[in-house]
C-alpha positions as CSV (number, residue, x, y, z in Angstrom):
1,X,167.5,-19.8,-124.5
2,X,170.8,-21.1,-122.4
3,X,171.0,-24.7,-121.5
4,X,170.6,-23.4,-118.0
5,X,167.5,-21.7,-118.9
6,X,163.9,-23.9,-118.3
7,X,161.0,-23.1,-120.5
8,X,159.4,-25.4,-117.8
9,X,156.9,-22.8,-115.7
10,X,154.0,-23.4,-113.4
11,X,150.0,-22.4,-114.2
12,X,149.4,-18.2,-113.8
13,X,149.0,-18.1,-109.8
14,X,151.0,-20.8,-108.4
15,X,154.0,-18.6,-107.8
16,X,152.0,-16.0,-105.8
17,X,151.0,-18.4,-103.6
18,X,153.1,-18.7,-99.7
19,X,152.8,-22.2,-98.0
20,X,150.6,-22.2,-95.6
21,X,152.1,-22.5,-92.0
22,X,150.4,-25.0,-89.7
23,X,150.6,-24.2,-85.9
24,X,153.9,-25.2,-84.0
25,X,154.1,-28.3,-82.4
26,X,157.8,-28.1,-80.4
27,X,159.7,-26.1,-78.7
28,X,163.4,-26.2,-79.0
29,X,165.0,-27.8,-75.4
30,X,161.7,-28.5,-74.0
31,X,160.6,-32.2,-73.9
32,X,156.9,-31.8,-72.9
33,X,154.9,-29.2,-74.1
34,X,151.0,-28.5,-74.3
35,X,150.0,-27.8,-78.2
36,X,147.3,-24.9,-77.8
37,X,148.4,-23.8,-81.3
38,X,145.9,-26.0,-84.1
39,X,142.3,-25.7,-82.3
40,X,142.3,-29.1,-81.7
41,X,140.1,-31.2,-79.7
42,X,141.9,-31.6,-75.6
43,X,139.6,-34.7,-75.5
44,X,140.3,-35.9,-78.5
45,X,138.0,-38.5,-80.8
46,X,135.1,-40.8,-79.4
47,X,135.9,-43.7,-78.0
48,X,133.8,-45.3,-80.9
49,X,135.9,-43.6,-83.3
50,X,139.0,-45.1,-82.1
51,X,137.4,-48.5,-82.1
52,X,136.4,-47.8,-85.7
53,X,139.8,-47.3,-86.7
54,X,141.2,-50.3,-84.7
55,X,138.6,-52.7,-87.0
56,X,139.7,-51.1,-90.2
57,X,143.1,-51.8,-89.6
58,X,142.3,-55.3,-90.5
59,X,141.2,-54.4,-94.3
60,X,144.2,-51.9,-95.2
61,X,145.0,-54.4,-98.2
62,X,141.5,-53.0,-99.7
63,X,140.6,-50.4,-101.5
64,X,138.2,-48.0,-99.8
65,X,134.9,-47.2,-101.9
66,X,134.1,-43.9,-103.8
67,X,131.2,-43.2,-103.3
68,X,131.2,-42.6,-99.4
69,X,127.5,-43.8,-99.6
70,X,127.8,-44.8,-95.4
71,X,129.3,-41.7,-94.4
72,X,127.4,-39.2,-96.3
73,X,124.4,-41.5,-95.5
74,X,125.4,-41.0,-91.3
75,X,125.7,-37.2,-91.4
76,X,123.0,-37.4,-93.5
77,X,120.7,-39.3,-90.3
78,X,122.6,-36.7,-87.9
79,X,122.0,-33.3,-89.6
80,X,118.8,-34.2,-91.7
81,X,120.2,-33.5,-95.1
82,X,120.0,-35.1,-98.1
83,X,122.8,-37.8,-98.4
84,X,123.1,-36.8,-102.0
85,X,123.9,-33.3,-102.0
86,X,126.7,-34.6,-99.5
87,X,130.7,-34.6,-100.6
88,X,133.6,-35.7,-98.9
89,X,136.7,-34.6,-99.0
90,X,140.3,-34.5,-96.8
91,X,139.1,-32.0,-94.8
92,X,137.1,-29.4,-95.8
93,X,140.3,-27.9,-97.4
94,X,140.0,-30.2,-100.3
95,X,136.0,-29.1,-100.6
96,X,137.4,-25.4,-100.6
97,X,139.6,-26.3,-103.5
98,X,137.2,-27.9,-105.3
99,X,135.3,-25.2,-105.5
100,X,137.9,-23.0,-106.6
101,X,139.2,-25.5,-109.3
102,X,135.8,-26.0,-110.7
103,X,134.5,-22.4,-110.4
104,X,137.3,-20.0,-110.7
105,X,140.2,-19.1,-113.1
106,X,141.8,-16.4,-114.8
107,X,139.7,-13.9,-115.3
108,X,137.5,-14.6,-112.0
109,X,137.6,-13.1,-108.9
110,X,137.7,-14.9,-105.2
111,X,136.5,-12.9,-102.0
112,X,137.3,-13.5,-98.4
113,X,137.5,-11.3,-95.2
114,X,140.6,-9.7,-94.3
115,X,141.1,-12.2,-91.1
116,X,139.9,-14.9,-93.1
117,X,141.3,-18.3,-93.4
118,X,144.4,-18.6,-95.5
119,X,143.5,-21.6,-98.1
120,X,140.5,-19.4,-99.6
121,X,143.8,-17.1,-100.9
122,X,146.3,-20.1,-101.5
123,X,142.8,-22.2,-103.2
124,X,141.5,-19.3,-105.2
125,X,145.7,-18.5,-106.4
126,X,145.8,-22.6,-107.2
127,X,142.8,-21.9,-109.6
128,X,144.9,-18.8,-111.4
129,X,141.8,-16.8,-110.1
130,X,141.9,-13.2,-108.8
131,X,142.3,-13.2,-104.6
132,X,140.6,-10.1,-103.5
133,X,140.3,-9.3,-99.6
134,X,137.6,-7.2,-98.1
135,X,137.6,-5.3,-94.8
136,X,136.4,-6.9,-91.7
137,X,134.5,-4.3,-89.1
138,X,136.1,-4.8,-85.5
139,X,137.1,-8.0,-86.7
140,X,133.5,-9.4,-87.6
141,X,132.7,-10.1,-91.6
142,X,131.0,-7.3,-92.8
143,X,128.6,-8.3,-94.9
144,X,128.3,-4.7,-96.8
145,X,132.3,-5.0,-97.4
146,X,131.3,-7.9,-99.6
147,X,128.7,-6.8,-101.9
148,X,130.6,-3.6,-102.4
149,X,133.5,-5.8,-103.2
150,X,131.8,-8.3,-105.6
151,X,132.3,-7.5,-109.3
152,X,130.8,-9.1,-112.7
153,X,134.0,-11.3,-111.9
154,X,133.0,-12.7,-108.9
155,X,132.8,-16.3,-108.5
156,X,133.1,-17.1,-104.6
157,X,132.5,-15.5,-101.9
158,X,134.2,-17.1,-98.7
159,X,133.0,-16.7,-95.0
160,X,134.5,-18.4,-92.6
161,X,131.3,-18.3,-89.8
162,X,132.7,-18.8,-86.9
163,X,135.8,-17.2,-88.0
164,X,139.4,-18.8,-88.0
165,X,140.9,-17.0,-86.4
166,X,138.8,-14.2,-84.8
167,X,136.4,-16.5,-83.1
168,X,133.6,-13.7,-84.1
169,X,130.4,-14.6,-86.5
170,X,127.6,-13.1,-88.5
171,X,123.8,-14.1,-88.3
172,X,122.5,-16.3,-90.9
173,X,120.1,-13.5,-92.1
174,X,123.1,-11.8,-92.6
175,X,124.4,-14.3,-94.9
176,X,121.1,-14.6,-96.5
177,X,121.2,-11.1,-97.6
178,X,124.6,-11.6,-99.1
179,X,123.4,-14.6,-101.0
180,X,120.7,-12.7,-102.8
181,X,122.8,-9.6,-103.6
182,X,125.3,-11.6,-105.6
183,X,123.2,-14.6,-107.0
184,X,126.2,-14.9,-109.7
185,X,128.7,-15.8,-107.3
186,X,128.4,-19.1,-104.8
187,X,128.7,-18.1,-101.0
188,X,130.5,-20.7,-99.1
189,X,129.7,-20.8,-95.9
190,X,132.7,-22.6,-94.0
191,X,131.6,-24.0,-90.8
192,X,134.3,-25.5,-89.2
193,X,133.4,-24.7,-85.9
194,X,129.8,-25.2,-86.3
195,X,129.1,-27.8,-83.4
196,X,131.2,-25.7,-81.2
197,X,127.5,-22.7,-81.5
198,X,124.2,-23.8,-80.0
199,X,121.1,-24.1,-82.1
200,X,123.7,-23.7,-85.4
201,X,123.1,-25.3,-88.3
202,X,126.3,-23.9,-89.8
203,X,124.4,-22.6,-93.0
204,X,122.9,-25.9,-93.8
205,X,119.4,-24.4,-94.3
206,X,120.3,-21.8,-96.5
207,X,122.4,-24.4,-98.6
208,X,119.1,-26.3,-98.4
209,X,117.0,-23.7,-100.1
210,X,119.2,-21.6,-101.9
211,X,121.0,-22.5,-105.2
212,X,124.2,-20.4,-104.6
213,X,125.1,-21.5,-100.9
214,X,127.3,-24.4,-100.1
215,X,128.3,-25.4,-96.3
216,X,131.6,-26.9,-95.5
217,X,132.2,-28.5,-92.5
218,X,135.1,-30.6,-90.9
219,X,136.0,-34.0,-88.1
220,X,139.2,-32.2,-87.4
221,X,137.9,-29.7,-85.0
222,X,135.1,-31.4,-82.4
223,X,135.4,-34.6,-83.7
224,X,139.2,-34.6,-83.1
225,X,140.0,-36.6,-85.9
226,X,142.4,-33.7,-87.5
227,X,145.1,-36.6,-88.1
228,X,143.0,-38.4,-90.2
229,X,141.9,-35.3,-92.9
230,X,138.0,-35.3,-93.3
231,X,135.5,-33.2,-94.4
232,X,132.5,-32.3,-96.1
233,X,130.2,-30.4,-98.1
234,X,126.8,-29.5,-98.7
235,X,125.0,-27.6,-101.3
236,X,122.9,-27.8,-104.4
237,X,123.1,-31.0,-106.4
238,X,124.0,-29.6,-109.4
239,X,127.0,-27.7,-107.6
240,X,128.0,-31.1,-105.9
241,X,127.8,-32.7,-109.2
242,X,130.0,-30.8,-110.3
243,X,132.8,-31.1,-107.7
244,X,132.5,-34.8,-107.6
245,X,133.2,-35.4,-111.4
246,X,136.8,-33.6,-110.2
247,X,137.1,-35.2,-106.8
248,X,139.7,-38.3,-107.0
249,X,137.8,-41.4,-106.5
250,X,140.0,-43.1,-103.6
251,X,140.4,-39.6,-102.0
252,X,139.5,-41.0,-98.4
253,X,140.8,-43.8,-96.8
254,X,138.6,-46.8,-95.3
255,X,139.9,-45.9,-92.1
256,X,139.0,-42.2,-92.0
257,X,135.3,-43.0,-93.4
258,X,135.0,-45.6,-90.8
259,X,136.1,-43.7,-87.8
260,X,134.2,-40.0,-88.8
261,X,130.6,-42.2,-89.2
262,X,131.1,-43.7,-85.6
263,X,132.0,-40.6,-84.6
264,X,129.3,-38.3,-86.3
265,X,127.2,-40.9,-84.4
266,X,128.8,-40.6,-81.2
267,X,126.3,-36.9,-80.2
268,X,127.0,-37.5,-76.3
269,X,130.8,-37.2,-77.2
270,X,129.9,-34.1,-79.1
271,X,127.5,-32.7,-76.7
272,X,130.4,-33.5,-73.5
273,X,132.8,-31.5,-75.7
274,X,130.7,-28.6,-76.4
275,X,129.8,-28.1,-73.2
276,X,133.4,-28.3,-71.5
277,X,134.4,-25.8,-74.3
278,X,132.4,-23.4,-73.3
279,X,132.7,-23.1,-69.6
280,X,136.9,-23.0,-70.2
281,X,136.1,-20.5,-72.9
282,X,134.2,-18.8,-70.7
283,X,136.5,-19.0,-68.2
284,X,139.7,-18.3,-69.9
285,X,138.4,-15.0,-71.8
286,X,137.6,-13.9,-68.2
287,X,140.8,-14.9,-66.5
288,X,142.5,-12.6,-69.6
289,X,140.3,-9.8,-69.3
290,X,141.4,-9.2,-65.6
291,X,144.9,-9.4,-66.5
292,X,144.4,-6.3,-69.0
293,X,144.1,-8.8,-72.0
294,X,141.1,-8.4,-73.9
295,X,139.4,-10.9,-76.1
296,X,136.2,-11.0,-78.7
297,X,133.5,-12.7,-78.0
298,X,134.6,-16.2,-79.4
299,X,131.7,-18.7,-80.9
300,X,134.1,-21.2,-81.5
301,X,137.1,-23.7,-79.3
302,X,139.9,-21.0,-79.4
303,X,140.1,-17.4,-78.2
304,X,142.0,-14.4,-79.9
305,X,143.9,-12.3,-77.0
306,X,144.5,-8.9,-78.3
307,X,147.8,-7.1,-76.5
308,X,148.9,-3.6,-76.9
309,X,151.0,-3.8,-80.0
310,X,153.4,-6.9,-81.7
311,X,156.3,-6.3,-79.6
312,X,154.1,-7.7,-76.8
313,X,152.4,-10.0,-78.3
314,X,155.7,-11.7,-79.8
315,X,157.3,-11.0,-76.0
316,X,154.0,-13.3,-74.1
317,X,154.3,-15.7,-77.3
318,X,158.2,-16.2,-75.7
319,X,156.7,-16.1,-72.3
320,X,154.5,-19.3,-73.0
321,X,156.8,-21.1,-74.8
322,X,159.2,-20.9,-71.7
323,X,156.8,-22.7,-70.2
324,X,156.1,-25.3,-72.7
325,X,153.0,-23.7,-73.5
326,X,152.5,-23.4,-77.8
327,X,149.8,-20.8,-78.9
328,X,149.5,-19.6,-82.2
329,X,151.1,-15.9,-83.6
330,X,148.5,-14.8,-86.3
331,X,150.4,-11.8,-87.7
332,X,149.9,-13.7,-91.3
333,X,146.5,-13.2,-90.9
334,X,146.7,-9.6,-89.9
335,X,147.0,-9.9,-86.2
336,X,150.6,-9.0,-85.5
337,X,149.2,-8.0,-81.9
338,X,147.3,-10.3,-81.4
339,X,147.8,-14.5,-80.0
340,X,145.1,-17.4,-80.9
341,X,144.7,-19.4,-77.7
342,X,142.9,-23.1,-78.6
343,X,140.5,-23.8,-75.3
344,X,142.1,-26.6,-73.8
345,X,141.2,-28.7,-70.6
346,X,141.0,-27.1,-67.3
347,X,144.3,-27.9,-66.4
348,X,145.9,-26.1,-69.8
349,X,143.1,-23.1,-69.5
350,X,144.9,-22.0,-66.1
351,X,148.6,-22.8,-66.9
352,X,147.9,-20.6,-69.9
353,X,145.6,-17.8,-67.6
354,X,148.8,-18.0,-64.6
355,X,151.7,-17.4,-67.3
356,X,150.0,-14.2,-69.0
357,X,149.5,-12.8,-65.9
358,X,152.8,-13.3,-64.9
359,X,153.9,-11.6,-68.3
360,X,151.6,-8.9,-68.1
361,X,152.1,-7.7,-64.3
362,X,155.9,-8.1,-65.1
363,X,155.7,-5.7,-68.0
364,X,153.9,-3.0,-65.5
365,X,156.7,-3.2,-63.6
366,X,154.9,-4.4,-60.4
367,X,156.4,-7.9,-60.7
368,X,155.0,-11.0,-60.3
């Protein structure tokens, strides 16, 4: 071996893997833009939250604790689960790779949906396990695709319910079914967008009574607190056991703990936010539709406008920008016709509906 030569390599896996790309924040010669491209909340976090966060700020010289016995002990009270078969993580990413580290590697298999969220692939690639993507039907999971696609190998099946970034979801009986026709693998059901679906429980029964369900969930999303990376699990104790004796001790801050239990106690925040979500959703998927733009049926705080082919859906991308207006391209997750639109407030919903038009009656040729 040359001098030049490293026998220094990376675990199987971690070559294969593409950094993920988070959703664009600027555009170049344009001072104020609105960011409709990360599914974030318009309103942003509870009032309580933010008062949280101002208290903590007075104990940063301390370590935080590690257990998270008052947070999981909150959502606990909110969802009425057991605190115990409660983990937190920075953001339900880190729960994800848990799952991989602790119950993939070579050898294993990892299963996801074709539209599915990147970090199951990145995670499950991480773990030196085997990614293996399954077809989605009209971009809803298909819950056959998956059994036929589970082997002897299998050790996690993801489903991303509502799906990032479709918008589209499955029944739970669905996921029930898939549960008990691979009982060697562990279904996680990731919920991100859980509180954005009435009556949802995001899984959290099934996790409850099953042993090979988990539920993640997140405080990026309707809790706005995507700056301060929380999340959490919940499944079987013996499964959280597990993850926790792999979890970093210190890995949340005082200041996110503080601020996600004040606001997973704040429910008229939650409940203002869910509601304004869905009458801009609404709205918005509407406005679309009558400007030739279709769009799924979206259960969660984004919608996923489908254009004739890529060529269009890169020229409107352009179109928005000009305008200041951010969405996100989601050709890396198979959509290279397609644009993910975050539901922002009013205001955004109709710059957003006024532009496309714009675009669209322009590229009939009747102008606009």
């Amino acid at each position: 071996m040359s001098q030049n030569q490293s026998n220094i390599v990376p675990q199987p896996g971690i070559m294969e893997i593409s950094l993920y790309q988070g959703g664009a924040a600027k555009v170049a010669g344009i001072e104020n833009v609105t960011k409709l491209s990360s599914n974030e909340n318009p309103f942003g976090p509870s009032d309580k939250a933010r008062e949280a966060v101002i208290r903590a700020a007075h104990s940063l010289h301390r370590y935080p604790n590690t257990d998270h016995a008052s947070l999981r002990a909150a959502i606990g009270e909110v969802h009425g689960l057991d605190p115990d078969r409660i983990i937190c993580g920075v953001g339900s990413d880190e729960i994800i790779h848990f799952l991989c580290q602790a119950y993939a590697g070579p050898g294993t298999e990892v299963l996801f949906t074709e539209h599915g969220f990147l970090m199951y692939r990145i995670s499950a690639h991480a773990a030196g396990a085997t990614p293996v993507q399954v077809a989605e039907r009209d971009r809803v999971t298909d819950v056959d695709a998956l059994i036929a696609g589970a082997t002897e190998r299998t050790r996690l099946i993801f489903v991303a319910n509502p799906n990032n970034p479709t918008g589209t979801m499955v029944g739970l009986p669905e996921l029930e079914r898939l549960a008990r026709a691979v009982p060697q693998a562990i279904i996680v059901v990731d919920a991100a967008y859980a509180e954005y679906v009435e009556d949802y429980d995001g899984g959290a029964e099934l996790a409850t009574r099953l042993p090979n369900v988990v539920m993640t969930r997140t405080f990026s999303k309707i809790y706005g607190l995507g700056g301060l990376r929380i999340g959490w699990g919940y499944g079987p104790r013996e499964i959280i056991d597990v993850l926790n004796r792999i979890r970093g001790p210190f890995n949340l801050s005082s200041v996110a703990m503080d601020a996600a239990e004040a606001a997973v106690r704040d429910r008229d925040h939650v409940a203002r936010c869910q509601s304004e979500n869905a009458r801009m959703r609404a709205w918005l998927a509407e406005a679309l539709a009558e400007k030739g733009v279709p769009t799924d049926t979206s259960c969660a705080n984004f919608i996923l406008a489908r254009f004739a082919d890529a060529e269009t859906a890169g020229a409107c991308d352009e179109a928005l920008k000009a305008q200041g207006l951010i969405v996100r391209q989601v050709a890396g997750y198979g959509l290279p016709n397609c644009l993910r639109i975050t539901v922002g407030d009013e205001a955004s919903c109709r710059r957003v509906a006024h532009v496309i038009g714009q675009f669209m009656a322009e590229r009939a040729g009747i102008g606009a």
